[in-house]
MIDOSE-1310 file (N, C-alpha, C; in nm, 2 decimals, decimal comma, always signed):
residues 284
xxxx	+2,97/-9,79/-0,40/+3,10/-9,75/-0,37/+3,10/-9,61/-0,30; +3,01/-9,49/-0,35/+3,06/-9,40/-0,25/+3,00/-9,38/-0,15; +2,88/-9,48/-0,10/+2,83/-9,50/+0,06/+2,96/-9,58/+0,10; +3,02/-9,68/+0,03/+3,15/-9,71/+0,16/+3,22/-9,59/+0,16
xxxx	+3,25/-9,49/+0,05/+3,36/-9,41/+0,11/+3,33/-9,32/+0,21; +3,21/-9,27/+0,23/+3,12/-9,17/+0,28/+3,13/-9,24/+0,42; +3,11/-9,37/+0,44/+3,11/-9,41/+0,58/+3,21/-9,44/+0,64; +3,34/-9,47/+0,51/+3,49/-9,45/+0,57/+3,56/-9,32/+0,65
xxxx	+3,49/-9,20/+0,54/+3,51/-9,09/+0,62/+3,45/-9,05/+0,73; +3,32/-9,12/+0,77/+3,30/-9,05/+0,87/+3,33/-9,14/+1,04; +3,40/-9,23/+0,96/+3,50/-9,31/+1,09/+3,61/-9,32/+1,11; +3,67/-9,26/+0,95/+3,81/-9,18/+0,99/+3,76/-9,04/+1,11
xxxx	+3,67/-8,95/+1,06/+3,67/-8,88/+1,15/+3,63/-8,91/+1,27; +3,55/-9,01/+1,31/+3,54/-9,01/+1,43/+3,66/-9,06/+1,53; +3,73/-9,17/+1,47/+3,85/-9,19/+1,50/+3,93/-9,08/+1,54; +3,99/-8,99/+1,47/+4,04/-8,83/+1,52/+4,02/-8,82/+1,60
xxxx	+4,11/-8,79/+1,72/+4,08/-8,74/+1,87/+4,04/-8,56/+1,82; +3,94/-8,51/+1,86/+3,96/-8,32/+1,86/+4,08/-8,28/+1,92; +4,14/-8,16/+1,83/+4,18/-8,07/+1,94/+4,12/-8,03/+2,05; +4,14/-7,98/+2,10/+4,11/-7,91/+2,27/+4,03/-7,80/+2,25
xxxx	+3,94/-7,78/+2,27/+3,81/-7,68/+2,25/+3,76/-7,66/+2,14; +3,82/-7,78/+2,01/+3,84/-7,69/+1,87/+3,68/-7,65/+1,80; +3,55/-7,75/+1,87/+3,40/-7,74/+1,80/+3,36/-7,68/+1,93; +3,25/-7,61/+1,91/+3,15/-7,57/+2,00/+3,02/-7,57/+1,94
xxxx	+2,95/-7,65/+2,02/+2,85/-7,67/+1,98/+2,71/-7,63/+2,09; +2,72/-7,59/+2,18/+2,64/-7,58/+2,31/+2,50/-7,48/+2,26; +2,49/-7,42/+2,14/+2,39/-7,37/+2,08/+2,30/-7,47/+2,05; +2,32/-7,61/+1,98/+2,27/-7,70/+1,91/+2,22/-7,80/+2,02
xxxx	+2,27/-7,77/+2,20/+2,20/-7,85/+2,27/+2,13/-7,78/+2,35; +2,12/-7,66/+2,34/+2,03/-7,57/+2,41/+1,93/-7,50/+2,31; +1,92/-7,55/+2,20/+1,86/-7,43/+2,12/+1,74/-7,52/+1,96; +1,84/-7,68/+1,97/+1,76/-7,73/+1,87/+1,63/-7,74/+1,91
xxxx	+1,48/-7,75/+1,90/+1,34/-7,76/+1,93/+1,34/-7,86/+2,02; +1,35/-8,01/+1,97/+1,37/-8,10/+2,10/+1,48/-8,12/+2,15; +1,61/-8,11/+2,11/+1,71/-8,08/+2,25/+1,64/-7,97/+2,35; +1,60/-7,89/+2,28/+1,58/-7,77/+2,39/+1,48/-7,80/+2,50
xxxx	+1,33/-7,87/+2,43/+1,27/-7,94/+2,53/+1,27/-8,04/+2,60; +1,39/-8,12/+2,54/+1,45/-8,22/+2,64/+1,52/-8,16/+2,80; +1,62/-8,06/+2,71/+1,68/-8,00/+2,86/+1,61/-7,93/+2,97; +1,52/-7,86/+2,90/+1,42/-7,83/+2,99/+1,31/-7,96/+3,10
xxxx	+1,30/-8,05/+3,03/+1,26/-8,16/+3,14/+1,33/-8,19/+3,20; +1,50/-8,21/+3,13/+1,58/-8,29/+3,26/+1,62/-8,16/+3,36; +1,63/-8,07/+3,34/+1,62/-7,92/+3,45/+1,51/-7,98/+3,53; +1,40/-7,97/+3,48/+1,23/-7,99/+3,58/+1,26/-8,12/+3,65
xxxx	+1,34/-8,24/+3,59/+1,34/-8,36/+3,65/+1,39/-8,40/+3,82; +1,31/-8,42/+3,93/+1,40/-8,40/+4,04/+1,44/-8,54/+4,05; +1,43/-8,65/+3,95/+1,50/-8,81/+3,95/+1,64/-8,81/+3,92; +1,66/-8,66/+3,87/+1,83/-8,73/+3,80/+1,89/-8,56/+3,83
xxxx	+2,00/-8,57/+3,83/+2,12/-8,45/+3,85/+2,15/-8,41/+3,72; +2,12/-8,44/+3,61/+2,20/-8,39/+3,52/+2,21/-8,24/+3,47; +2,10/-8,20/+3,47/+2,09/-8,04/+3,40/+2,10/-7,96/+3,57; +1,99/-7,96/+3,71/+2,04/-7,91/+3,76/+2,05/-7,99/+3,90
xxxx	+2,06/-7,95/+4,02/+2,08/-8,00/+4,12/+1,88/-8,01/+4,23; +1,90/-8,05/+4,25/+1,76/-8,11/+4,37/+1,71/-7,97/+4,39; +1,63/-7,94/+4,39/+1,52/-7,82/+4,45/+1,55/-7,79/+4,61; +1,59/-7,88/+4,69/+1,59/-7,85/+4,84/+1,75/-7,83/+4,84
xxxx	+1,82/-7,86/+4,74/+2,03/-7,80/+4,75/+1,97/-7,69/+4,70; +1,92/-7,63/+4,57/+1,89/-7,53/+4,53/+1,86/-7,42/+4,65; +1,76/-7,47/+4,71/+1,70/-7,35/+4,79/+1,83/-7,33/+4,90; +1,91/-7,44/+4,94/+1,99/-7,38/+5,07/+2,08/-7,34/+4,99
xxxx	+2,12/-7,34/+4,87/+2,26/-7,22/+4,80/+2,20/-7,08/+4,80; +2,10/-7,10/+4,76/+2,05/-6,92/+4,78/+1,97/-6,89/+4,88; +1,96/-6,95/+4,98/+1,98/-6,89/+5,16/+2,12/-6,89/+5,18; +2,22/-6,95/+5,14/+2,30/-6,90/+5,18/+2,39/-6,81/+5,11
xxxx	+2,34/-6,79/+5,03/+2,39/-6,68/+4,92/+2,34/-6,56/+4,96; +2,20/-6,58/+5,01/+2,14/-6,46/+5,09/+2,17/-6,44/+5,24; +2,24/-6,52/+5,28/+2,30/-6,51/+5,45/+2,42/-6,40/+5,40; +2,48/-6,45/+5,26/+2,60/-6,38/+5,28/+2,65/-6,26/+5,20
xxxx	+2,53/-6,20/+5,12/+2,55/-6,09/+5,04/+2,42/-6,01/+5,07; +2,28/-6,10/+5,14/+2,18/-6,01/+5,16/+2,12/-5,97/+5,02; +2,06/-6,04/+4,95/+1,98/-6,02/+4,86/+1,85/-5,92/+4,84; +1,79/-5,88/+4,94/+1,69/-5,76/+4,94/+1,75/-5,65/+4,91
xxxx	+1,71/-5,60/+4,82/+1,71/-5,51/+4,71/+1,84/-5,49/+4,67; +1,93/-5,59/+4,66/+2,02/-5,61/+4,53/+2,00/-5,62/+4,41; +2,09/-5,60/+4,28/+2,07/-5,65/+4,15/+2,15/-5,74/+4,13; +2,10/-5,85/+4,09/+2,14/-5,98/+4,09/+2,09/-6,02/+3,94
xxxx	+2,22/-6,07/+3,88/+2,21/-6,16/+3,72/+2,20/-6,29/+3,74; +2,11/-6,36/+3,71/+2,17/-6,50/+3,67/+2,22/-6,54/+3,53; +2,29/-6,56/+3,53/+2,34/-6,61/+3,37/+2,33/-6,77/+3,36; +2,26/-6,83/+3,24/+2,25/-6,91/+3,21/+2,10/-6,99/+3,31
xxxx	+2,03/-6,83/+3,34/+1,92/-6,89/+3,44/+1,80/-7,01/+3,38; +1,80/-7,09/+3,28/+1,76/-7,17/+3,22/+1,59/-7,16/+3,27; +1,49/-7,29/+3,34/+1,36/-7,22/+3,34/+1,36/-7,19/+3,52; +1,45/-7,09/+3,52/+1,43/-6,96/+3,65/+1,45/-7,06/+3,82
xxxx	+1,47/-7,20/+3,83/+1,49/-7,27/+3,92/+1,56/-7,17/+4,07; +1,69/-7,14/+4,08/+1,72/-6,98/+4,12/+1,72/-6,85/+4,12; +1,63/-6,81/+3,95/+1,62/-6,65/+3,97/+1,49/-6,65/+4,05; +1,42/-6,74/+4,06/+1,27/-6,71/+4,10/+1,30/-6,70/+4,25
xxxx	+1,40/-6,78/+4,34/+1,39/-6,78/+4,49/+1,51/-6,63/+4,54; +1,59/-6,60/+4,38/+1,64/-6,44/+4,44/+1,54/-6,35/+4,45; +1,43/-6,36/+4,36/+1,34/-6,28/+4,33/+1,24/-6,31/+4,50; +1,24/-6,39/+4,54/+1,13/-6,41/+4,64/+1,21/-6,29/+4,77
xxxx	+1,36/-6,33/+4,80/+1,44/-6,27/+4,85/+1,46/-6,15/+4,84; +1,35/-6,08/+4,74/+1,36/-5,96/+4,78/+1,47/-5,89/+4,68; +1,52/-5,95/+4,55/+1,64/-5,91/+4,44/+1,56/-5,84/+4,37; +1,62/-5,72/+4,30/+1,58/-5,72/+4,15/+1,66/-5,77/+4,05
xxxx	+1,58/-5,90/+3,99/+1,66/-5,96/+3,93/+1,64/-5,99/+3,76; +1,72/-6,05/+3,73/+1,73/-6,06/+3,58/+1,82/-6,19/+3,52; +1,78/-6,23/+3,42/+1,78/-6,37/+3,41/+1,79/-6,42/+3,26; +1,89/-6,42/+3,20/+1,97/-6,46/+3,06/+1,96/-6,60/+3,04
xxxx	+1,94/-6,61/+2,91/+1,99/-6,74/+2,89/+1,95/-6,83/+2,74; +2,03/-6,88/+2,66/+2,01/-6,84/+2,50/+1,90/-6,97/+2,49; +1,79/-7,03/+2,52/+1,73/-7,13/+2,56/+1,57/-7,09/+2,54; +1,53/-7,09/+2,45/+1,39/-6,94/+2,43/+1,27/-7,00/+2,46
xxxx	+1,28/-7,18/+2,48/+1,20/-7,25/+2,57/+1,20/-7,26/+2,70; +1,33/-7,27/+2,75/+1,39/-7,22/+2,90/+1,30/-7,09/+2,97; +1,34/-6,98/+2,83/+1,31/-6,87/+2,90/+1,15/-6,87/+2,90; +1,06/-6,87/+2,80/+0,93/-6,91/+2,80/+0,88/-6,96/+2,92
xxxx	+0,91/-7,07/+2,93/+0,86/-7,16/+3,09/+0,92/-7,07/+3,16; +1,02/-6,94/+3,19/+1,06/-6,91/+3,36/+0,96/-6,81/+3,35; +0,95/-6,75/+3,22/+0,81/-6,61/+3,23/+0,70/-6,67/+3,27; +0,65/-6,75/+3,22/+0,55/-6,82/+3,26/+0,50/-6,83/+3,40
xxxx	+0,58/-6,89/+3,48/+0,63/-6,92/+3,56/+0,61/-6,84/+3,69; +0,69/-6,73/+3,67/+0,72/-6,60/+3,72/+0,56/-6,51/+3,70; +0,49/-6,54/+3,60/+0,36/-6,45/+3,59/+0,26/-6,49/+3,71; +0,28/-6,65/+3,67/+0,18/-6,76/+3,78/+0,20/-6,74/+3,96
xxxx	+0,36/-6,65/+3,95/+0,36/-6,67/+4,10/+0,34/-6,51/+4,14; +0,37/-6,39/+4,05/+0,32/-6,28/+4,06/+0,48/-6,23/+4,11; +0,58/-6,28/+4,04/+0,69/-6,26/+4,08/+0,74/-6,15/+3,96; +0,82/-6,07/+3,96/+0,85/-5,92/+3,85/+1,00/-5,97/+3,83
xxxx	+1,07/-6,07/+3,74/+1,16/-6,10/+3,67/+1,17/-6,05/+3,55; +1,30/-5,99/+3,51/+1,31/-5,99/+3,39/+1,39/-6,05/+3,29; +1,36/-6,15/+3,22/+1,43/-6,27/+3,18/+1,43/-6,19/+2,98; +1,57/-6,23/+2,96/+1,59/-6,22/+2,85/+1,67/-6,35/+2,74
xxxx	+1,65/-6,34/+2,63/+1,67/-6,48/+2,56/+1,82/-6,37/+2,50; +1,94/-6,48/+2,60/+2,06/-6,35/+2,50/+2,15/-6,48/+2,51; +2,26/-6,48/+2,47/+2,36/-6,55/+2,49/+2,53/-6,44/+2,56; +2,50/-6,53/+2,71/+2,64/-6,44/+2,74/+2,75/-6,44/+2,72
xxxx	+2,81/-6,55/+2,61/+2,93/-6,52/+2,58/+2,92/-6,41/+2,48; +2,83/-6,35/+2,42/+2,80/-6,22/+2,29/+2,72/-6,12/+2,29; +2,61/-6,14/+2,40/+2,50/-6,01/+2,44/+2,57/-5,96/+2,52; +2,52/-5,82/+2,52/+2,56/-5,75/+2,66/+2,50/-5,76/+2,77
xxxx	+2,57/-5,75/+2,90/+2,50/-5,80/+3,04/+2,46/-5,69/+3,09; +2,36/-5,69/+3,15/+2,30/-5,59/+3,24/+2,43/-5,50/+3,35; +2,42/-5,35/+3,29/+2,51/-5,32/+3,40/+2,42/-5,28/+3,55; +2,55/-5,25/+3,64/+2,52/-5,19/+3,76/+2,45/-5,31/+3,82
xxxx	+2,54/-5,49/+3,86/+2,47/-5,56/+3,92/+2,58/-5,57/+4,04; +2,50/-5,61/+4,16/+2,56/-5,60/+4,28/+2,60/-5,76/+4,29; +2,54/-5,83/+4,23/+2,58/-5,99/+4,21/+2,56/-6,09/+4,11; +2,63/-6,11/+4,01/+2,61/-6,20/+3,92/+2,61/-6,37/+3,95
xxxx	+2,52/-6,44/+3,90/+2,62/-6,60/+3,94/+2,58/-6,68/+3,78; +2,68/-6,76/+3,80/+2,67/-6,89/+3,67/+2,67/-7,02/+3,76; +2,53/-7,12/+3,77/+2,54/-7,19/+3,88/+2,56/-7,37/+3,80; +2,59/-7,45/+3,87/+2,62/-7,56/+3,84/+2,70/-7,59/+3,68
xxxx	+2,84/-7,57/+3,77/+2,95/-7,56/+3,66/+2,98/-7,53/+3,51; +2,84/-7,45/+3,45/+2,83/-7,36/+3,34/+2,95/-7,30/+3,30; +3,04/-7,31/+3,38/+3,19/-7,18/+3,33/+3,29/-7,28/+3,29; +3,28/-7,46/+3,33/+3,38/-7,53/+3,29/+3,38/-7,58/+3,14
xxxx	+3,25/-7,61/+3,06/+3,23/-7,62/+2,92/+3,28/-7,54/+2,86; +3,34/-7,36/+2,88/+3,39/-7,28/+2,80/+3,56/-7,28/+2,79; +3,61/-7,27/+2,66/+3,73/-7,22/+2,60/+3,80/-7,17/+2,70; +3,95/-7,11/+2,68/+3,98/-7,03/+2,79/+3,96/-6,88/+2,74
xxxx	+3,95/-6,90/+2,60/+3,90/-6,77/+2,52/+3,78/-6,72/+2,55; +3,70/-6,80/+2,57/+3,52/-6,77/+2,65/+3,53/-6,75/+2,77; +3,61/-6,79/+2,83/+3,63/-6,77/+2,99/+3,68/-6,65/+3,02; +3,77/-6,59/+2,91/+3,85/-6,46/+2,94/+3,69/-6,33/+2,86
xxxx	+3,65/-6,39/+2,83/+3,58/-6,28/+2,68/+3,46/-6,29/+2,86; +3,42/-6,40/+2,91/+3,29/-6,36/+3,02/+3,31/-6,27/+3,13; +3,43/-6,33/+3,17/+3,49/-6,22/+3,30/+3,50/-6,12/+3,28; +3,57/-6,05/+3,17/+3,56/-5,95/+3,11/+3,45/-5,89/+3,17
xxxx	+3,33/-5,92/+3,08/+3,21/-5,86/+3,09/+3,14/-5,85/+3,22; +3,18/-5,99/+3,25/+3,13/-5,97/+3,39/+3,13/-5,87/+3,46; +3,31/-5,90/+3,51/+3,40/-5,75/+3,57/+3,31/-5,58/+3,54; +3,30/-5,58/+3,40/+3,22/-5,44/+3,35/+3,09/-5,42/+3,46
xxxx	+3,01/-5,51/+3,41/+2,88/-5,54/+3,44/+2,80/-5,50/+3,57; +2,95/-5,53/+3,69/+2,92/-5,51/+3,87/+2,98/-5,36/+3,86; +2,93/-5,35/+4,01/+2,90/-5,23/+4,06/+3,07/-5,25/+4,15; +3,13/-5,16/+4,18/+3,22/-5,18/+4,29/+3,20/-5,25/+4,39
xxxx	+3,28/-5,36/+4,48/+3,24/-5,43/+4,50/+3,13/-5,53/+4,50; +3,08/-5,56/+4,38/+3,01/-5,64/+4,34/+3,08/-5,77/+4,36; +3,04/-5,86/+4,34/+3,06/-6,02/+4,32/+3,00/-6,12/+4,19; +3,08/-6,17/+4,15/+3,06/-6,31/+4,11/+3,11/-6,42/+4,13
xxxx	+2,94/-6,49/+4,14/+2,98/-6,63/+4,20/+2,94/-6,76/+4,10; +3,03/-6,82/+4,08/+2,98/-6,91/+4,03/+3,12/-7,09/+4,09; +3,05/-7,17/+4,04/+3,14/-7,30/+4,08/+3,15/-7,41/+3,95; +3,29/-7,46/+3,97/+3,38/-7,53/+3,89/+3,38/-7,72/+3,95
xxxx	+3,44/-7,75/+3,84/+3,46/-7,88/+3,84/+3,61/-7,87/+3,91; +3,64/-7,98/+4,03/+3,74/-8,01/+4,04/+3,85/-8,13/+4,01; +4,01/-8,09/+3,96/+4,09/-8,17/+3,90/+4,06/-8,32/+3,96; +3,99/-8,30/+4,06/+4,01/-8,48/+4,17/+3,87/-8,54/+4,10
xxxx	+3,79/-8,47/+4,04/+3,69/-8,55/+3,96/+3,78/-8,61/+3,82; +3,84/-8,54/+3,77/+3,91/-8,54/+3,60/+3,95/-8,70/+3,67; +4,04/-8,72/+3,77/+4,11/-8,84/+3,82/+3,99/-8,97/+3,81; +3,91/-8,96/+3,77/+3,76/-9,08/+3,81/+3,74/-9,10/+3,66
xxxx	+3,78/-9,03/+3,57/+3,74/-9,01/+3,46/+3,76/-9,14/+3,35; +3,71/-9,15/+3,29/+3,74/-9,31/+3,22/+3,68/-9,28/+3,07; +3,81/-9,33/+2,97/+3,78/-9,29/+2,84/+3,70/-9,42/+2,79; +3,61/-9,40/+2,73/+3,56/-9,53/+2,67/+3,45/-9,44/+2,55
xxxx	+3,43/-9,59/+2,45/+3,33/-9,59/+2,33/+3,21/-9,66/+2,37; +3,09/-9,56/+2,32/+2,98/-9,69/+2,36/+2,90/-9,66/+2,22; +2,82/-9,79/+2,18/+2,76/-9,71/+2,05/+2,61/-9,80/+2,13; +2,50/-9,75/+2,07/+2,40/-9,79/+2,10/+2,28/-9,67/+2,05
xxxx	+2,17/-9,77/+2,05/+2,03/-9,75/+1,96/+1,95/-9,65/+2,05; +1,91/-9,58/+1,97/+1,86/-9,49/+2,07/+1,87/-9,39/+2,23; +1,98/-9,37/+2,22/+2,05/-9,36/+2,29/+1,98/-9,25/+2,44; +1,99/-9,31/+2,60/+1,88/-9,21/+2,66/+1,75/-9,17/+2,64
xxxx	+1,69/-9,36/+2,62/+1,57/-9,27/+2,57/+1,48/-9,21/+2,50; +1,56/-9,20/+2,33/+1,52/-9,06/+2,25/+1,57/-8,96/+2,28; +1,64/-8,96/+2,38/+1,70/-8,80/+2,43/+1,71/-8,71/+2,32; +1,81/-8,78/+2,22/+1,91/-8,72/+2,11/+1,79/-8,64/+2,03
xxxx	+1,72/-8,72/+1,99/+1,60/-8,71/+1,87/+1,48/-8,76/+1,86; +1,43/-8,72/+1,82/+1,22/-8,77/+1,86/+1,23/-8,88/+1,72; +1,30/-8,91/+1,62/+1,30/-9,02/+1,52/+1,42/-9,13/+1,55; +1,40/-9,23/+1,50/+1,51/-9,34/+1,54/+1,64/-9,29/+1,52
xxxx	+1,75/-9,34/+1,61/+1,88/-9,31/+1,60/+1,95/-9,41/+1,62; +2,08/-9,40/+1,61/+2,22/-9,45/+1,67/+2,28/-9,35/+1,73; +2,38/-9,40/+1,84/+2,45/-9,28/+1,91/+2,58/-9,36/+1,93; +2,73/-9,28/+1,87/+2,84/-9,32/+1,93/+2,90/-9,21/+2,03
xxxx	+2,90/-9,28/+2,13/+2,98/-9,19/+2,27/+3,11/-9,20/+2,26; +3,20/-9,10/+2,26/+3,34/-9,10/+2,27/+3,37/-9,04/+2,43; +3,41/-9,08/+2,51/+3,48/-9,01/+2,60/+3,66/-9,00/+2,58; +3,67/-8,87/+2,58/+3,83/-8,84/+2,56/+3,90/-8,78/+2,68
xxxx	+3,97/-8,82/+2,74/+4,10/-8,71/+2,85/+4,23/-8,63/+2,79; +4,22/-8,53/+2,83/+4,35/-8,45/+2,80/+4,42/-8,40/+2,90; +4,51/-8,52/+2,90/+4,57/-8,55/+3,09/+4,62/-8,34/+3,03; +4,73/-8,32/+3,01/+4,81/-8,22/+3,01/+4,72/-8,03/+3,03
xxxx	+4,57/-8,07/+2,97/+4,53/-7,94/+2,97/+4,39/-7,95/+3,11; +4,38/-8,08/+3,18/+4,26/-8,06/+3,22/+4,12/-8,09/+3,14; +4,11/-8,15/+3,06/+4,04/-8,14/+2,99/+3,97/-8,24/+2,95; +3,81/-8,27/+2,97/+3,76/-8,39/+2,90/+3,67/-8,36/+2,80
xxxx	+3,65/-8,45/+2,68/+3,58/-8,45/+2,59/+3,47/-8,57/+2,62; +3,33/-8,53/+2,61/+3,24/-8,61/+2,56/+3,15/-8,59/+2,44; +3,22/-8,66/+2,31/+3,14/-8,63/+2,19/+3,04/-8,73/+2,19; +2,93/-8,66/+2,10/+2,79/-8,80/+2,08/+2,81/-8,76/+1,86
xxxx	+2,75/-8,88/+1,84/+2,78/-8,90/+1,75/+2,63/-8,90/+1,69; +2,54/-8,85/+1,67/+2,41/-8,90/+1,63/+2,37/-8,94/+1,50; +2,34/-9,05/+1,46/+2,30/-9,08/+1,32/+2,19/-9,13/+1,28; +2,13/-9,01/+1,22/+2,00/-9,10/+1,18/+2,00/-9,12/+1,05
xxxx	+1,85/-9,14/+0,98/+1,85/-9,22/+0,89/+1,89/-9,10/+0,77; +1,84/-8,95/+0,77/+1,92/-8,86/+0,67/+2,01/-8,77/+0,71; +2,07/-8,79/+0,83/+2,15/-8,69/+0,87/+2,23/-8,76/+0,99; +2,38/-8,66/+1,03/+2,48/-8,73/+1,08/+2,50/-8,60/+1,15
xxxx	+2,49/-8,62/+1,31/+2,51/-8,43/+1,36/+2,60/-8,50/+1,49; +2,69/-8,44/+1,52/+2,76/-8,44/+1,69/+2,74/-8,33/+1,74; +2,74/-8,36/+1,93/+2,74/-8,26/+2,01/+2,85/-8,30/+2,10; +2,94/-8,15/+2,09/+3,03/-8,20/+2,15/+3,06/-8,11/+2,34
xxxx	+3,03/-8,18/+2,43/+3,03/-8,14/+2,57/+3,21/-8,16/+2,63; +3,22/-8,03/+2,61/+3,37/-8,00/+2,67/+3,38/-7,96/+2,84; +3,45/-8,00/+2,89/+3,44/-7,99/+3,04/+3,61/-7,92/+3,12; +3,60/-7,84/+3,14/+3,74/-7,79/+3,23/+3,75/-7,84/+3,39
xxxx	+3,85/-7,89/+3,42/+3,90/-7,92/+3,58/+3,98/-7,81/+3,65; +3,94/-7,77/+3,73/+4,01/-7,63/+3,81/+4,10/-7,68/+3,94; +4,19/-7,64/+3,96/+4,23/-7,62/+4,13/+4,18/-7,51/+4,16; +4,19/-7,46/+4,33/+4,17/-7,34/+4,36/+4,26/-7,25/+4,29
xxxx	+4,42/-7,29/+4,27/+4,49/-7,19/+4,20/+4,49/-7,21/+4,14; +4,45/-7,22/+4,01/+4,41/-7,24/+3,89/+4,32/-7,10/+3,83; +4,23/-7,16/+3,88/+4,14/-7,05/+3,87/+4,13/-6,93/+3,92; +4,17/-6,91/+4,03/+4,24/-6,81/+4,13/+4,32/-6,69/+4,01
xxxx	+4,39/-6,77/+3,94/+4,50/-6,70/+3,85/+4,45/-6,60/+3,73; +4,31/-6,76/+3,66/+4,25/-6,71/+3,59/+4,17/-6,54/+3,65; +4,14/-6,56/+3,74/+4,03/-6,47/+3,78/+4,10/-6,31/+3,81; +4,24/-6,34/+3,85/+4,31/-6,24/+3,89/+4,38/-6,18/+3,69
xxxx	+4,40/-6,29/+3,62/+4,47/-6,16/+3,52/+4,32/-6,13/+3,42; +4,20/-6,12/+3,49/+4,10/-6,10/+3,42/+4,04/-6,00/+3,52; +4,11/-5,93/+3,62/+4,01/-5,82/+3,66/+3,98/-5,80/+3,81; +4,00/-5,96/+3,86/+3,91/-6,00/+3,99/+4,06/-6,01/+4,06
xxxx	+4,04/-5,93/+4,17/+4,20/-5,92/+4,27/+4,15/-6,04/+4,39; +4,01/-5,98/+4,42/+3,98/-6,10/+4,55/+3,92/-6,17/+4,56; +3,97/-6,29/+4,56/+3,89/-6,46/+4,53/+3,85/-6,50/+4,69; +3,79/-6,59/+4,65/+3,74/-6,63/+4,78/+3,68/-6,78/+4,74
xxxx	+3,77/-6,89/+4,78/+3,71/-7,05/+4,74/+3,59/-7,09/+4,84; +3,53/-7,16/+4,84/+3,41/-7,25/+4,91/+3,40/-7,38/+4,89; +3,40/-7,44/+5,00/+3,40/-7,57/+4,94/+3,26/-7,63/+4,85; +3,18/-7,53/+4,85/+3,09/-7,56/+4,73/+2,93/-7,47/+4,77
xxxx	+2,89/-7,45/+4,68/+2,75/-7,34/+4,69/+2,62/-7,39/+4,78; +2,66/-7,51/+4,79/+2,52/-7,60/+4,87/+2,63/-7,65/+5,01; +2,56/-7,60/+5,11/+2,67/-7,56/+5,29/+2,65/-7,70/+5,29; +2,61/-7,78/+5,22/+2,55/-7,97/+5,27/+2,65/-8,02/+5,18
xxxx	+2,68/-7,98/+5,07/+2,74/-8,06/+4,99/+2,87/-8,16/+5,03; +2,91/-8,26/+5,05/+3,01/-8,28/+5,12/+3,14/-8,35/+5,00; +3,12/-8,35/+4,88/+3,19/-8,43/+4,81/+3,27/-8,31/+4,73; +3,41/-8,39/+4,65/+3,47/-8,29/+4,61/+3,51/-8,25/+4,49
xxxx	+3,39/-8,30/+4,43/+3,41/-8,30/+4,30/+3,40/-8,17/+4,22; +3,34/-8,10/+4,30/+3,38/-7,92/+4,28/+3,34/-7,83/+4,40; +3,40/-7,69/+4,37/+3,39/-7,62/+4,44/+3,36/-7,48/+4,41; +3,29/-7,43/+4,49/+3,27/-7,25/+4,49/+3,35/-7,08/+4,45
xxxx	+3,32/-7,06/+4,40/+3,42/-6,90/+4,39/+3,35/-6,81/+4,37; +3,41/-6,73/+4,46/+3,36/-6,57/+4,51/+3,47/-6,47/+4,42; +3,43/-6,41/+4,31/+3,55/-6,28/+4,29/+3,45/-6,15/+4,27; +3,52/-6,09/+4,38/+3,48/-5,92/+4,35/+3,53/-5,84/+4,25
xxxx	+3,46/-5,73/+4,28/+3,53/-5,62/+4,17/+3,56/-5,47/+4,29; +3,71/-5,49/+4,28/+3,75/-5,44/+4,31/+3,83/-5,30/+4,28; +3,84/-5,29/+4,12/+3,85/-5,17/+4,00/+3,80/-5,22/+3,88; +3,88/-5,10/+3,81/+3,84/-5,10/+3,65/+3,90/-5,23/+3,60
C-alpha cells in the first residue's frame, strides 16, 4: 500500500503544471558527473545543434564580432564559455580573454585545450548568476540563447553585474529566443525507456517529458522526469521568448540606454527563431 501511495503522489505531482520559473535546476544539468560529460560531448558534437551551434557559424559570429568591436587587445568575457568553442577564437583575435562557466568538466577540457594550442586564457569555474565578473571588460557575450532559461529575477541580478563589469562604452552581446518560435511550440507527454540514448543516466531509466506553454508570460516549460530504479530526479529547462521590445525594455530599466537588435550573431543565419542584442554601457 504505500508504493501505491508513493506512486500516486508522484503523478499527482507530475500532473501539476509548475508555476512559471518556480524550480531551477540548471546546476544539476551542468554539474551532475555524467550530465556534465554528456553536455560536454553534445557541445563537441558537430551532428546535432543542441548545446552549441556548427564550428563554421561559430567562427563567422566572432569574425564578425571582430569586424565590429575589433577584438585585438580588448577584454572580452565569455560567460557561460563551456569547453572554450568561442573564447579560444577571441583569444586567436588577439583578446584578452576570460572565460566562466559553472561546468568544472567544461572548464577542464577548455584549459586543456587552450594549453595544447599555446593560447593564454583565463578560464574560471564560477557561476554568473552569484560569482563576481571580471571588471574593466570592453565586451562581454552570453552566446546561444543562455539568457532565455533565466527568471526575470536572474535576468535583472546578470545585467546588473554585467552593466558593473564593462568599461564605458563597453558592450554586451548576447541573443534570445524569438516569440515566432514560442508560436511552433507544441505541448505534449512522451514517456519512454531510456530516454536519448542514456543521455539522462549511465544506469537504466525511464523518462517522462512534459512540454508546457505559458501563452500569457512567454514562457515554455520542458520538464524530464527521470526514474530509476532508487531514485526519482527532474530537470527542469525553462525557456523565455523575447520581442525586440521586449527586451529592449528589459535592458533599458537595467542600465543599458543603447540597444542595438541583429537579426542574429551568425551574418548567414537566415531563420527567425532568434535574434541578436548589442547593449552598451553608457553610465553608472
Amino acid at each position: 500500500m504505500a508504493q501505491e501511495t508513493q506512486l500516486f503522489k508522484v503523478l499527482e505531482d507530475l500532473h501539476r503544471k509548475p508555476d512559471v520559473f518556480s524550480v531551477y535546476t540548471a546546476d544539476t544539468l551542468w554539474t551532475e558527473p555524467h550530465l556534465a560529460s554528456q553536455m560536454l560531448q553534445t557541445h563537441l558534437n558537430q551532428d546535432t545543434p543542441l548545446a552549441s551551434r556548427p564550428m563554421q557559424a561559430i567562427d563567422r559570429t566572432v569574425n564578425w564580432l571582430d569586424q565590429k568591436f575589433g577584438l585585438e587587445g580588448k577584454a572580452v568575457c565569455d560567460l557561460g564559455c563551456g569547453p572554450g568553442l568561442y573564447t579560444e577564437r577571441y583569444a586567436r583575435a588577439g583578446a584578452t580573454v576570460q572565460g566562466l562557466d559553472f561546468s568544472g568538466s567544461s572548464i577542464e577540457y577548455a584549459r586543456q585545450s587552450a594549453a595544447d594550442q599555446g593560447l593564454e586564457i583565463a578560464y574560471r569555474v564560477a557561476n554568473y548568476l552569484t560569482d563576481p565578473l571580471p571588471p574593466g571588460q570592453d565586451l562581454t557575450t552570453l552566446i546561444y540563447c543562455d539568457f532565455c532559461p533565466l527568471s526575470p529575477l536572474q535576468r535583472s541580478t546578470l545585467l546588473g553585474e554585467v552593466h558593473d563589469s564593462l568599461k564605458f562604452g563597453g558592450s554586451f552581446v548576447f541573443d534570445v529566443m524569438s516569440t515566432k518560435t514560442l508560436e511552433k511550440y507544441v505541448e505534449q507527454v512522451l514517456v519512454a525507456r531510456n530516454h536519448m540514448d542514456g543521455f539522462w543516466s549511465a544506469n537504466d531509466y525511464f523518462t517522462i517529458h512534459q512540454a508546457h506553454r505559458y501563452e500569457d508570460e512567454n514562457v515554455t516549460l520542458d520538464r524530464f522526469t527521470i526514474i530509476e530504479e532508487d531514485r526519482i530526479w527532474d530537470v527542469y529547462n525553462w525557456m523565455q521568448y523575447f520581442t525586440p521590445e521586449s527586451i529592449e525594455a528589459e535592458l533599458n530599466a537595467n542600465g543599458f540606454d543603447k540597444v542595438e537588435i541583429v537579426s542574429g550573431l551568425d551574418p548567414e543565419e537566415k531563420d527567425d527563431t532568434s535574434f541578436g542584442v548589442i547593449a552598451q554601457k553608457q553610465r553608472d
